[in-house]
C-alpha positions in Angstrom: -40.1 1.6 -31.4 -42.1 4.2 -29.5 -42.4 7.6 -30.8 -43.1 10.4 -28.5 -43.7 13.6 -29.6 -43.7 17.0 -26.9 -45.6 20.0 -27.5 -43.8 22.8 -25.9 -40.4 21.1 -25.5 -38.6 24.1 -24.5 -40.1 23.8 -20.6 -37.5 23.4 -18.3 -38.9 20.0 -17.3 -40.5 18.9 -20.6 -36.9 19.1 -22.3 -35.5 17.5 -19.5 -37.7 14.7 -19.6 -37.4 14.5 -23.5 -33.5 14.0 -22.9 -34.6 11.5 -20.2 -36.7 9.6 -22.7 -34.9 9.8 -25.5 -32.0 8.0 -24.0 -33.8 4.7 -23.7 -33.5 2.6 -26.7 -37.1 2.1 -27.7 -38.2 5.5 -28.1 -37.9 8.0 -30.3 -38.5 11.6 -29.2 -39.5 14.5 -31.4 -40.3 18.0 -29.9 -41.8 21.3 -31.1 -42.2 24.9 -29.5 -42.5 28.7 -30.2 -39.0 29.5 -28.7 -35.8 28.2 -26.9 -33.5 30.1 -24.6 -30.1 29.5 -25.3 -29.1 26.6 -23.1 -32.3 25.0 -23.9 -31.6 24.9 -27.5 -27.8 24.1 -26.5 -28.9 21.2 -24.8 -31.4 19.9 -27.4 -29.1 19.9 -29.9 -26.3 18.3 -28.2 -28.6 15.2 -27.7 -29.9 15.2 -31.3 -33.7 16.7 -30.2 -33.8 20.5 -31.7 -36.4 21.3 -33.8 -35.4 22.5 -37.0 -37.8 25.1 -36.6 -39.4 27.2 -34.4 -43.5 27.0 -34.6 -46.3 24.4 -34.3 -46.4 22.5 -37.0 -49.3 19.9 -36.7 -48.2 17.7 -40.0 -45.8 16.7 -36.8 -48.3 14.9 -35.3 -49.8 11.8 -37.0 -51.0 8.4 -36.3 -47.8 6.5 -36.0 -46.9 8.7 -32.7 -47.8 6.1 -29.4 -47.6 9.5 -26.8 -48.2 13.5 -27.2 -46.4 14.9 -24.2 -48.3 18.6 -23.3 -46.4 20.8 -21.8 -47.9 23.0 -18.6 -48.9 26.0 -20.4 -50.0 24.3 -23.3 -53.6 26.3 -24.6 -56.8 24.1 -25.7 -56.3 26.4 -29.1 -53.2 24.8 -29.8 -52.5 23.4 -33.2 -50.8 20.5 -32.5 -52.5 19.5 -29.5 -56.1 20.0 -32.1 -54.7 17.7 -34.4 -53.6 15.5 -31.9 -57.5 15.3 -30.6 -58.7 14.8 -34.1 -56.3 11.8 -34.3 -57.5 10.3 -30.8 -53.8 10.0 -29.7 -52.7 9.1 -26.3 -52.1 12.5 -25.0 -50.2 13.0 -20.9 -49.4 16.2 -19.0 -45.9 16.1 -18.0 -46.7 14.6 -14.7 -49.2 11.7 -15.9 -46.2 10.4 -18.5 -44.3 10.3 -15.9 -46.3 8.0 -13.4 -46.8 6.3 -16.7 -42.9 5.5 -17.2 -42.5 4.5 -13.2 -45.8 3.1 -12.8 -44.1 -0.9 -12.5 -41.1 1.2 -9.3 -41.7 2.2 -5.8 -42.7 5.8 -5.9 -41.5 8.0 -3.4 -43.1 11.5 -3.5 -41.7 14.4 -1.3 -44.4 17.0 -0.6 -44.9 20.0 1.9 -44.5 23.7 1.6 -40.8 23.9 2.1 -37.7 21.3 2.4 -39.0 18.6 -0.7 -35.6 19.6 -2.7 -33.4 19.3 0.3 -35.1 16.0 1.3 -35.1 14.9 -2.6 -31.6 15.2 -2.7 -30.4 13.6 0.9 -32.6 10.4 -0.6 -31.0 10.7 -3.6 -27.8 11.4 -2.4 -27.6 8.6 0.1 -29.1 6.3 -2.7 -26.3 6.8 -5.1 -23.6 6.7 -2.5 -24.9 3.1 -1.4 -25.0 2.6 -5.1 -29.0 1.8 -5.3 -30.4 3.0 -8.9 -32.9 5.3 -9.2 -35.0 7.2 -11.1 -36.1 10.6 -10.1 -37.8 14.1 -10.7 -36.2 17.2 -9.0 -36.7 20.9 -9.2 -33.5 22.2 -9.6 -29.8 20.0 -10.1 -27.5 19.7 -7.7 -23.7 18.0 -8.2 -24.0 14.4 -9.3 -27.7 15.1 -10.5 -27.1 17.8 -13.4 -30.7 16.7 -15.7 -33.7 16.9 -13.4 -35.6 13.9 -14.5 -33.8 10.8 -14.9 -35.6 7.8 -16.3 -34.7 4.3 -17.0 -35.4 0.4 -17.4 -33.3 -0.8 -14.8 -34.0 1.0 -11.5 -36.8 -0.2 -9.7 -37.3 3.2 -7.6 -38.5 6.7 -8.3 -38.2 9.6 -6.7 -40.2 12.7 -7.0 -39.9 16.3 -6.1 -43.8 16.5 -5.3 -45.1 20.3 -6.9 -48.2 21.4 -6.0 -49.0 23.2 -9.4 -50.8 22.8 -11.5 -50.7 19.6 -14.1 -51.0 22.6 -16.9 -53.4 25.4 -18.4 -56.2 23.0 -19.0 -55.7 20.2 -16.4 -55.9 22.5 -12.7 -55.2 19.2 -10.3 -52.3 19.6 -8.7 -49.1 18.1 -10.3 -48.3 15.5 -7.3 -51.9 14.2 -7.4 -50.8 12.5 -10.5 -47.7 10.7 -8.7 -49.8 8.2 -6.4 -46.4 7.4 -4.0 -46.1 4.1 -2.5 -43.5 5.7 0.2 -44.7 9.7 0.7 -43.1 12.7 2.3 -44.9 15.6 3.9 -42.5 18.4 5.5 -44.8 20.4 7.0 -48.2 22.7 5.2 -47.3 26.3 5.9 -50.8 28.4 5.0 -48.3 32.0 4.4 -47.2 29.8 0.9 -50.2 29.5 -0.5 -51.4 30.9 -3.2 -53.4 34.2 -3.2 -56.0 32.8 -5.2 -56.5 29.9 -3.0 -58.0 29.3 0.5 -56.5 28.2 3.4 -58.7 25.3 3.7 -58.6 24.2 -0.5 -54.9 24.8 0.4 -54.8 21.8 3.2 -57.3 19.4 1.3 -55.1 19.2 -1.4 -52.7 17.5 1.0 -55.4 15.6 2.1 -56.6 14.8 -0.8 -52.4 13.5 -1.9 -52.6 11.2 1.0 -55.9 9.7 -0.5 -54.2 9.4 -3.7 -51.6 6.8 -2.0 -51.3 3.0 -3.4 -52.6 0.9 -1.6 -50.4 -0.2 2.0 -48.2 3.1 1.4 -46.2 4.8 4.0 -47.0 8.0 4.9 -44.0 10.1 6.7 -44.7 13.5 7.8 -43.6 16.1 10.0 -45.0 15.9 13.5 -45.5 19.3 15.2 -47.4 20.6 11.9 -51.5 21.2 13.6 -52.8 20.8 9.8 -50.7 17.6 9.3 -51.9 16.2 12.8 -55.7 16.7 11.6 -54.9 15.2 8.4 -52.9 12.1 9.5 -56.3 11.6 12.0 -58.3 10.7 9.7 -55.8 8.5 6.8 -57.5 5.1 5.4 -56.8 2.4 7.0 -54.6 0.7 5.1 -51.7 3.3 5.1 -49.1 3.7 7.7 -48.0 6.8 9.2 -44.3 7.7 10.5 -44.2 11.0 12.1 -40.3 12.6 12.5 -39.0 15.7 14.7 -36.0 17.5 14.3 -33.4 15.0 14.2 -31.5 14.9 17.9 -28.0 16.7 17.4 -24.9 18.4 19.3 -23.4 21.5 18.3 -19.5 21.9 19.5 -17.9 24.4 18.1 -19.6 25.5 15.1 -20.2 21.6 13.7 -23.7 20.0 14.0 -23.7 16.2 15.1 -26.3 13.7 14.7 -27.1 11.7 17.8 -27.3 8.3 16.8 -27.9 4.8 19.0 -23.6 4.3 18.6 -21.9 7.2 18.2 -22.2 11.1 17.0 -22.2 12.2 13.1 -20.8 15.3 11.8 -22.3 17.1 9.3 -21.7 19.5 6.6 -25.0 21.6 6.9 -27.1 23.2 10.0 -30.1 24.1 10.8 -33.2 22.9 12.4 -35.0 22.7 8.8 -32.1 20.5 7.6 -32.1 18.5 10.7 -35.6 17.8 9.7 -35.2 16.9 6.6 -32.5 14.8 7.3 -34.9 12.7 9.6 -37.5 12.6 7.0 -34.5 11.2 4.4 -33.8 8.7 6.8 -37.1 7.5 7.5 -38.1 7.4 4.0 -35.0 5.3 3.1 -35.6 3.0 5.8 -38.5 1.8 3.8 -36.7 1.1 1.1 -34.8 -1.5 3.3 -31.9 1.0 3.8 -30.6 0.6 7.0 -30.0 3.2 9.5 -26.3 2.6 9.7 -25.8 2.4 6.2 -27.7 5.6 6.7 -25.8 7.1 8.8 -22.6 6.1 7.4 -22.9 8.3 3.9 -24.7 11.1 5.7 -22.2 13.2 6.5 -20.5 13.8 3.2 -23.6 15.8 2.3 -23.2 20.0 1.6 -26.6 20.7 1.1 -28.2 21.8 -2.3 
């Protein structure tokens, strides 16, 4: 048995990912944190994880514990994470345990400045329609994906919402650093989302520096018609392939967007040229999964959006 143990549990992803966990068999997941809203607690409880107590409480941690999961504003001063040093236990951000649980699946890892949920969810969306397991990590649910992170045995993929956070208060590298994507994403790099306290330039390595972070042979996709993109995808190792997508071609008649395939014309439920390119992306990014384009294209357009 494999006893995990979270320090700040109440995060929207750290609970998330305890519920996640403490659904597989093997491990059993204990939690601590200084408050709860409502819904947190609610949903703690209902899967057996609440705390009894609100606090740190480092006679929680001890030797017998195989991971201490820190969540992202987690302090150096913190008792249990002290104790936890003093013990020399394995201790993971959020986004290093879970490379850690999906570190034996194909990682696919949506980046960019906008569109990674909308792209998250056609992948996922198409995935579960074609009935292909998966595990995944995304920002915010969306029907048929209520719990953000979703981890199992069975599925061999993973998909990931890729933030550009930080890991947490004492580890500054952004979270999707830690991800290392066999198959990754990147919508587009739009300088006006940065933030204040960071350059343009420290902005655009960190994109750089994701594509560097690749296994080996990955698959880079990524929006072509982005000038930062272009520069980056320039200069990738040699061993990783790049796929560069447009805005998907379409009709419009009468209010209804249509994909333009090689057979026929797809309606769709959503619009947009942002959709259309995330919809390209999806497809290219499944295609290396071995999903073919017309199973692709036959699941499509039952899709609403987010």
């Amino acid at each position: 048995m494999q006893r995990v143990h979270f320090i700040a549990i109440g995060g929207e992803a750290m609970h998330n990912m305890a519920i996640a966990i403490s659904k597989k068999p093997t491990f059993l997941v204990t939690g601590s944190d200084m408050e709860f809203n409502e819904l947190t607690r609610i949903k703690l409880e209902v899967n057996g994880l609440s705390p009894d107590k609100t606090g740190w409480f480092p006679d929680r941690i001890h030797k017998g514990l195989t991971a201490v999961i820190l969540g992202m504003n987690v302090t150096e001063d913190n008792p249990e994470l002290k104790r936890a040093k003093e013990l020399k236990l394995n201790i993971y951000s959020f986004p290093d345990f879970l490379f850690q649980q999906t570190r034996s699946k194909t990682r696919i890892v949506v980046a960019g400045s906008h569109g990674k949920a909308t792209t998250v969810a056609i992948i996922l969306f198409v995935l579960k329609k074609l009935k292909v397991e998966a595990d995944y990590l995304i920002s915010k649910p969306f029907e048929g994906f209520e719990n953000i992170v979703k981890l199992t045995y069975d599925s061999r993929i993973a998909v990931f919402e890729g933030d550009e956070q930080a890991t947490s208060s004492i580890d500054l590298r952004p979270k999707f650093h830690l991800y290392k994507p066999h198959i990754a994403v990147i919508t587009g790099i739009d300088t006006e989302k940065k933030p204040e306290e960071t350059t343009i330039e420290k902005y655009v390595e960190q994109f750089r520096k994701f594509t560097d972070l690749m296994e080996v042979q990955g698959r880079l996709i990524y929006f072509d018609g982005d000038k930062y993109l272009s520069e980056i995808t320039s200069k990738l190792r040699r061993d990783i392939v790049a796929f560069p997508y447009k805005t998907h071609e379409h009709i419009i008649n009468d209010g209804v967007t249509y994909l333009k395939t090689k057979k026929d014309s797809i309606p769709l439920k959503i619009s947009g040229d942002f959709n259309l390119q995330n919809i390209n992306a999806a497809r290219l990014a499944c295609r290396q999964l071995g999903i073919y384009e017309e199973q692709f294209y036959s699941v499509i357009s039952e899709f609403h959006g987010v």
